[in-house]
C-alpha positions in Angstrom: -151.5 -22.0 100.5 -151.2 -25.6 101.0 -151.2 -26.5 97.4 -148.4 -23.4 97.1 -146.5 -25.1 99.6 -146.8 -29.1 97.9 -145.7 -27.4 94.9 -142.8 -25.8 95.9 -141.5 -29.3 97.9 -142.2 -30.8 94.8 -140.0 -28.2 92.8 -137.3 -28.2 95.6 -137.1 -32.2 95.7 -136.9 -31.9 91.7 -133.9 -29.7 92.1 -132.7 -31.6 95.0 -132.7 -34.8 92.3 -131.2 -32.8 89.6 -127.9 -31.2 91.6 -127.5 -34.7 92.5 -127.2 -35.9 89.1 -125.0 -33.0 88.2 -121.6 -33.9 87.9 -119.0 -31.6 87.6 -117.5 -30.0 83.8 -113.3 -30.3 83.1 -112.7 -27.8 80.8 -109.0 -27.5 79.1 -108.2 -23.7 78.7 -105.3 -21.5 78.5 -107.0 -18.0 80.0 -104.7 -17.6 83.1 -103.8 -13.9 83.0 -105.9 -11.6 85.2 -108.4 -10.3 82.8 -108.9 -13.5 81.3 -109.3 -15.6 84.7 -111.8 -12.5 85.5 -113.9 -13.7 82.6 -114.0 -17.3 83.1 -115.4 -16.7 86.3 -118.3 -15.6 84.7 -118.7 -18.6 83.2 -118.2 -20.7 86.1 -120.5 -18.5 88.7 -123.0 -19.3 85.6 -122.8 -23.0 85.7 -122.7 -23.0 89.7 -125.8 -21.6 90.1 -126.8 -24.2 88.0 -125.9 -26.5 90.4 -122.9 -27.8 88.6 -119.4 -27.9 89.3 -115.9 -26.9 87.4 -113.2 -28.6 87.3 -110.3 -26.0 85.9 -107.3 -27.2 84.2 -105.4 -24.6 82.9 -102.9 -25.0 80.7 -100.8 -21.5 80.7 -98.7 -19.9 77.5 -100.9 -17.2 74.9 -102.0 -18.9 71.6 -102.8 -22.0 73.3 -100.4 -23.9 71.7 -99.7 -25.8 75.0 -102.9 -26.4 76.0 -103.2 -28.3 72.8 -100.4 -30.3 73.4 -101.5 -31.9 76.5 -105.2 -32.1 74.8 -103.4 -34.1 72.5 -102.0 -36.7 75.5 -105.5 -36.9 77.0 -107.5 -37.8 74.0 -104.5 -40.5 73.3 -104.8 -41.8 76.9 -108.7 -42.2 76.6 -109.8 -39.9 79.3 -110.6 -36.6 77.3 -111.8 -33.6 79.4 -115.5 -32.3 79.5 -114.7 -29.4 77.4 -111.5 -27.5 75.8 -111.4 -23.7 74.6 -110.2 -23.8 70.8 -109.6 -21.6 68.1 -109.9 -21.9 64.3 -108.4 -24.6 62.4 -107.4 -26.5 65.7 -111.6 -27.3 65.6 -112.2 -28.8 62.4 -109.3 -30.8 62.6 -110.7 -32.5 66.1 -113.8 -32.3 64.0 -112.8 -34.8 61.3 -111.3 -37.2 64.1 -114.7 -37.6 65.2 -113.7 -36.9 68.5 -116.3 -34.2 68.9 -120.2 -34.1 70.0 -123.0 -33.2 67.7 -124.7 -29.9 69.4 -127.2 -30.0 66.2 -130.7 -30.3 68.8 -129.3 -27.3 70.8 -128.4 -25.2 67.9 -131.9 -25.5 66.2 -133.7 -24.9 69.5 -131.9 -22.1 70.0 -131.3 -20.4 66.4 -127.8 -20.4 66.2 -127.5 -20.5 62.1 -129.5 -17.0 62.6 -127.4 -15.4 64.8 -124.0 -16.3 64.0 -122.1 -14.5 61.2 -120.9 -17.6 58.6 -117.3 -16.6 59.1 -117.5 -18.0 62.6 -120.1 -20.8 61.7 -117.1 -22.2 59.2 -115.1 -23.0 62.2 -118.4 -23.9 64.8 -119.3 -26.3 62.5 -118.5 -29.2 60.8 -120.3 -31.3 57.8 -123.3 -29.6 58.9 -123.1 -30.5 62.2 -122.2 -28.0 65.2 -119.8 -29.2 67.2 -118.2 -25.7 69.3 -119.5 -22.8 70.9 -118.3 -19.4 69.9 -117.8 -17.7 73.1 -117.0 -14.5 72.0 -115.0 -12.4 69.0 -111.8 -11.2 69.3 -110.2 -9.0 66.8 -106.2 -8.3 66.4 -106.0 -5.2 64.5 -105.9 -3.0 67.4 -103.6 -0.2 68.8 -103.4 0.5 72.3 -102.5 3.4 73.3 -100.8 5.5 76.7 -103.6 8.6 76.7 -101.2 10.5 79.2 -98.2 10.0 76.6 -100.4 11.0 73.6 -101.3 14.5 75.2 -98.4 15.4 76.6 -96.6 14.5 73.4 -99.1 16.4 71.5 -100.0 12.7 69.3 -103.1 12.6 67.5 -104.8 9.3 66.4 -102.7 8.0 63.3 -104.5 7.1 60.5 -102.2 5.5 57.9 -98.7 4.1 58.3 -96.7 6.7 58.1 -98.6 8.4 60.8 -98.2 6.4 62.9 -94.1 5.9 62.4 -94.2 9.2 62.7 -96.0 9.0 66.4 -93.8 5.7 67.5 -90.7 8.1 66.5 -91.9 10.9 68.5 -92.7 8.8 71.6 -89.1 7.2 71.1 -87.6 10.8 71.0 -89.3 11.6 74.3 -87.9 8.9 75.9 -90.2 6.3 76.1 -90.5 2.8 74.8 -92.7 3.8 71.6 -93.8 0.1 71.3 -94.3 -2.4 74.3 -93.8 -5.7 72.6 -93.3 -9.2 73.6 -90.7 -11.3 71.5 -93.0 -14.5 71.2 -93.5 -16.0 67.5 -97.2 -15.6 67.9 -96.9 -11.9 69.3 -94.8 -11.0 66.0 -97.1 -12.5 64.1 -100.3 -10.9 65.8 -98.1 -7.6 64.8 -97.5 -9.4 61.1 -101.3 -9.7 60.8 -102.1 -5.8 61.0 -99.1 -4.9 59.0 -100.1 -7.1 55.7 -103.4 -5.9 55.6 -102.5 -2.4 56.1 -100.1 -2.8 53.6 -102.1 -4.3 51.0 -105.5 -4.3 51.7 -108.4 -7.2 52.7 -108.1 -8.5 49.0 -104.2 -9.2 49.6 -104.7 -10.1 52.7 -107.5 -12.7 51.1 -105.0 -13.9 48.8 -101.5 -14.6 50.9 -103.0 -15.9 53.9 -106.8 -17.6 53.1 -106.1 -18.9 49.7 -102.2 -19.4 49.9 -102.0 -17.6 46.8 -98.7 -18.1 46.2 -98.3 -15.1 44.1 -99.3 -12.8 46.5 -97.0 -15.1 49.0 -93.7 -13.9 47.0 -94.8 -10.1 45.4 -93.6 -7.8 46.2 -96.4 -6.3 48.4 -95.2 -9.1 51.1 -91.7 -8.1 50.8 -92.7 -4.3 51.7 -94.7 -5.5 54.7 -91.9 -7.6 56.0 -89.9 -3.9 55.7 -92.2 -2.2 57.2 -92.1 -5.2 60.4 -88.3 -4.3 60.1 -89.5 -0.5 60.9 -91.6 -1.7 64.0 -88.2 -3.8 65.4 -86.6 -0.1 65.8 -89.3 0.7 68.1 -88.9 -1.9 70.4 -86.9 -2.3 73.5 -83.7 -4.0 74.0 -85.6 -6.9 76.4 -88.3 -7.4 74.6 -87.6 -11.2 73.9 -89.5 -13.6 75.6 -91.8 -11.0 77.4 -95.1 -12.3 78.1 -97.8 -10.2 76.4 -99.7 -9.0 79.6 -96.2 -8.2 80.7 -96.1 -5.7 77.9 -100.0 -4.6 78.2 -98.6 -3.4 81.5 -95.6 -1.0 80.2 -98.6 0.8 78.6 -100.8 1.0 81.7 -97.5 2.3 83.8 -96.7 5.1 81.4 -93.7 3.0 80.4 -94.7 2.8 76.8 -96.7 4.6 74.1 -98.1 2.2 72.2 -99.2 -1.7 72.0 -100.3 -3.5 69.0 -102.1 -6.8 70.4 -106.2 -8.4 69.9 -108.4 -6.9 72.1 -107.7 -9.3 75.0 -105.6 -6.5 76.2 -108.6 -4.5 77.5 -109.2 -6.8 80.3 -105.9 -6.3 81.5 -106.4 -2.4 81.5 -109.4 -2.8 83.3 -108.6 -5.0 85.3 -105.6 -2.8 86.5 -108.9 -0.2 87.4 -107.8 1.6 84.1 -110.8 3.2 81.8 -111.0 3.8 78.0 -110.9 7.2 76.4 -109.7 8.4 79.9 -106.3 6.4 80.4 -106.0 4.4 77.7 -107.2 4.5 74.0 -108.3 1.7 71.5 -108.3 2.1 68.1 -107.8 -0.1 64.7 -104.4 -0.8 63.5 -103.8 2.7 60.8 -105.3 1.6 57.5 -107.5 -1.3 58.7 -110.5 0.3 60.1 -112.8 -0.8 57.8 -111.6 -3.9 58.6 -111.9 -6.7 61.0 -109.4 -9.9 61.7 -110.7 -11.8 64.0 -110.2 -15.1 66.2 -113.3 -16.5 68.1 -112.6 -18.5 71.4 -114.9 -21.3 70.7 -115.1 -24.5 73.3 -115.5 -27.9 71.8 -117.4 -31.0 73.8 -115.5 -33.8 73.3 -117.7 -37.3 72.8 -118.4 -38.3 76.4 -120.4 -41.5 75.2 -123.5 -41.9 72.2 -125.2 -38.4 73.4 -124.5 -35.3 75.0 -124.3 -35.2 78.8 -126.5 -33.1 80.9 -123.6 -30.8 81.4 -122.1 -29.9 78.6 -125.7 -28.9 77.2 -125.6 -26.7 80.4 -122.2 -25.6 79.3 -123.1 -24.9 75.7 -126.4 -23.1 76.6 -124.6 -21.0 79.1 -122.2 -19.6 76.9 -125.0 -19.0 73.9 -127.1 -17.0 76.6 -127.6 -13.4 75.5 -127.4 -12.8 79.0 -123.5 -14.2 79.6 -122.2 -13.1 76.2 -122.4 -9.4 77.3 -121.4 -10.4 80.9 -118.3 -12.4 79.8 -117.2 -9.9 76.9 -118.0 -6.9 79.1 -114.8 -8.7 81.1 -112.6 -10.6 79.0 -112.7 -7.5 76.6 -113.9 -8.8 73.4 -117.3 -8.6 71.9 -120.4 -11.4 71.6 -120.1 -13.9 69.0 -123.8 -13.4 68.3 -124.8 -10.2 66.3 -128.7 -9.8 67.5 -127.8 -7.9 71.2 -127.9 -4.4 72.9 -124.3 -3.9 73.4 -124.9 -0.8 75.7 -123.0 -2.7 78.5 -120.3 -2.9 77.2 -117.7 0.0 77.7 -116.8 2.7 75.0 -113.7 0.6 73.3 -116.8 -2.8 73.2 -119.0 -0.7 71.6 -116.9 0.3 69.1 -115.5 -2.9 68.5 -119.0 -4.6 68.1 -120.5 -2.4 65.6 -117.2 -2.4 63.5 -117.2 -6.5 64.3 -121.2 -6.6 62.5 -120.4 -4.0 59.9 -117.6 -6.0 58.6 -119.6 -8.8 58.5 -122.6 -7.7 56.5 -119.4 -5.9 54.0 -117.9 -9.1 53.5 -114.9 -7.3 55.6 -114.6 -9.9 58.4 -111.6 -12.3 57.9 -110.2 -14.7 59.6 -106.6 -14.0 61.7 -104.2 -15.9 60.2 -101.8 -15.3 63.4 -104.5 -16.8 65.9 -106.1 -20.2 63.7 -108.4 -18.5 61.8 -107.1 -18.5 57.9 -104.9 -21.4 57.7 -104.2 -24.7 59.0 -102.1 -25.3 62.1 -99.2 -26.7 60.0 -99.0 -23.3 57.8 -99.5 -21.3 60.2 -97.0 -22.6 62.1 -94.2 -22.3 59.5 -95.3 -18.8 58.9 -94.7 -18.3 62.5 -91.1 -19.3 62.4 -90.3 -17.3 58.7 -91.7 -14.2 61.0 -90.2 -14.6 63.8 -86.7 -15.1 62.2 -87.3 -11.9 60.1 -87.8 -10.2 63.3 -85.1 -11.3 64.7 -82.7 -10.4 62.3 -82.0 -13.8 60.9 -83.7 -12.9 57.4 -83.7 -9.6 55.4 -87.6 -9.0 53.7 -86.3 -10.2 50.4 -85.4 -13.5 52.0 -88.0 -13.6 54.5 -90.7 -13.7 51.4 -88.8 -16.6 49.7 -88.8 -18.5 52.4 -92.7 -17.8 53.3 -93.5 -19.5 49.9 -91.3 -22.4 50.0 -93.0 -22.9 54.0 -96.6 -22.8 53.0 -95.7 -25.2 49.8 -93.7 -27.3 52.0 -97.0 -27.8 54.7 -100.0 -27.4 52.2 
């Protein structure tokens, strides 16, 4: 008993040393709707009982566009935070500044090359080195859908396009808002993203948006995609500009609306509203994509805080590599784990299904990157895409312009 007992002071006085060194994390993020703030507090009970602390600075507005922005201001004032929630693109360009930590010793303790699909590795890595951790997979080519509406309309699933006109029309006939949508450039383009696959399939979709083929850019494919975004516009409700997306998420979950097209983020705000799949809501992929998957992956960067990694952010990394906290996280913020090797049977019905579809699109080469979230083209092009859809949208292009313009921006920013 007595050497039980000099062993535990010694263990307590060890921790006691360690939560003294612990200093706290500031991590730059943009999750700051309910499900998502649900989900980062996952990740900060995680580090707490770690004994280290979390400094939040949120930086509000989907996409994350903002949040880089003021990223931008703290890097250029020399005090950059702890950590900062990235996508894509945005990564390897901090990457090639240098202004990123080499998380190399973690990832080969912990096997991260073997349990990461290479489509995310391309953006969790740079030069060889590792320098973000994939927190979790989102994918965009979802439907969501009112189950009340659907039955009493008599709607079954759609399963090609003009199934599913047919279902918005119906809904629309019935009085409802068929599709709850929120007039934001990245929201249409989210929509965009589903619509050119559907329309022309992964090896299209490969072509226009990956490899900037500017061929498939100006054919005529494109031109009947943007017709078909001019189809979705009649669907839509007069005040639909400017509408945050959670704002929309909620027209479904009040019976308002029939349908939203939006990544899977969504979920957590049906769940969080005490809402559960295949009961009040349904999830399924975008009518002609379900063999695929477009995907964005919430990664968070550590930016240099001297010559080596700090104690916390190697806390912070681990943490969010733990099988354990990629099903609790997901199993809130709605998405799926980043890593491919775990029992998803926590997760809820529309998880599931989204993280066998997630691994069997990455062993059939099916898995691409969202163009409309960072994931297929620089910031710069994607950007410019943004505004060609948006004005299209909007009514300030027909489809025939709308595709000469979407060349001449992608040649203009390459």
């Amino acid at each position: 008993m007595r050497k039980f007992t000099a062993t535990m002071t010694a263990v307590a006085a060890l921790c006691t040393a360690n939560l003294a060194q612990a200093e706290d994390v500031e991590v730059l993020h943009w999750w700051t709707a309910g499900g998502e703030a649900a989900a980062l507090n996952v990740l900060k009970d995680d580090l707490g009982g770690q004994g280290i602390g979390w400094q939040d600075m949120p930086v509000a507005g989907g996409g994350g566009t903002q949040a880089m922005t003021v990223l931008r201001a703290r890097v250029t004032s020399g005090n950059p935070p702890t950590a900062v929630q990235m996508l894509g693109f945005d990564i390897t360009d901090w990457a090639k500044e240098g202004a990123l930590a080499n998380l190399n010793a973690l990832a080969e303790a912990n096997g991260w090359n073997e349990v990461v699909p290479s489509a995310l590795q391309k953006f969790s890595t740079y030069e060889g080195k590792w320098v973000a951790a994939p927190v979790n997979v989102h994918s965009t080519n979802w439907v969501w859908a009112d189950k009340s509406i659907m039955d009493e309309l008599g709607i079954a699933q759609p399963t090609n396009w003009d199934e599913f006109v047919a279902a918005l029309q119906a809904a629309k006939d019935a009085g409802y808002v068929a599709l709850a949508h929120g007039g934001q450039a990245w929201q249409d383009a989210t929509i965009f993203d589903a619509v050119a696959l559907t329309t022309g399939g992964p090896e299209f979709y490969q072509k226009a948006f990956i490899d900037l083929d500017e061929e498939a850019l100006g054919s005529d494919t494109m031109k009947e995609a943007f017709d078909r975004m001019a189809t979705l516009r009649s669907f839509v409700d007069d005040n639909f500009s400017g509408r945050d997306w959670n704002l929309a998420t909620a027209m479904v979950i009040n019976d308002e609306a029939a349908f939203q097209l939006m990544g899977d983020w969504a979920k957590g705000e049906f769940l969080n509203a005490g809402q559960t799949p295949g009961e009040d809501f349904l999830c399924y992929r975008f009518p002609g994509t379900q063999d695929q998957v477009l995907f964005n992956s919430d990664q968070f960067a550590m930016f240099k805080q001297g010559d080596e990694v700090s104690t916390e952010q190697k806390a912070l990394a681990e943490a969010i590599m733990s099988p354990a906290f990629q099903i609790a996280f997901n199993k809130v913020k709605g998405s799926v784990p980043a890593r491919t090797d775990l029992d998803a049977s926590e997760l809820d019905a529309c998880g599931q299904q989204g993280y066998e579809e997630f691994k069997a699109a990455d062993k059939s080469n099916n898995l691409f990157g969202s163009f409309a979230h960072g994931h297929a083209n620089p910031a710069a092009v994607k950007n410019a895409m943004y505004d060609v859809i948006t004005a299209h949208f909007n009514g300030e292009f027909d489809s025939e312009t709308a595709v000469q313009e979407l060349v001449t921006a992608v040649q203009i920013n390459m």
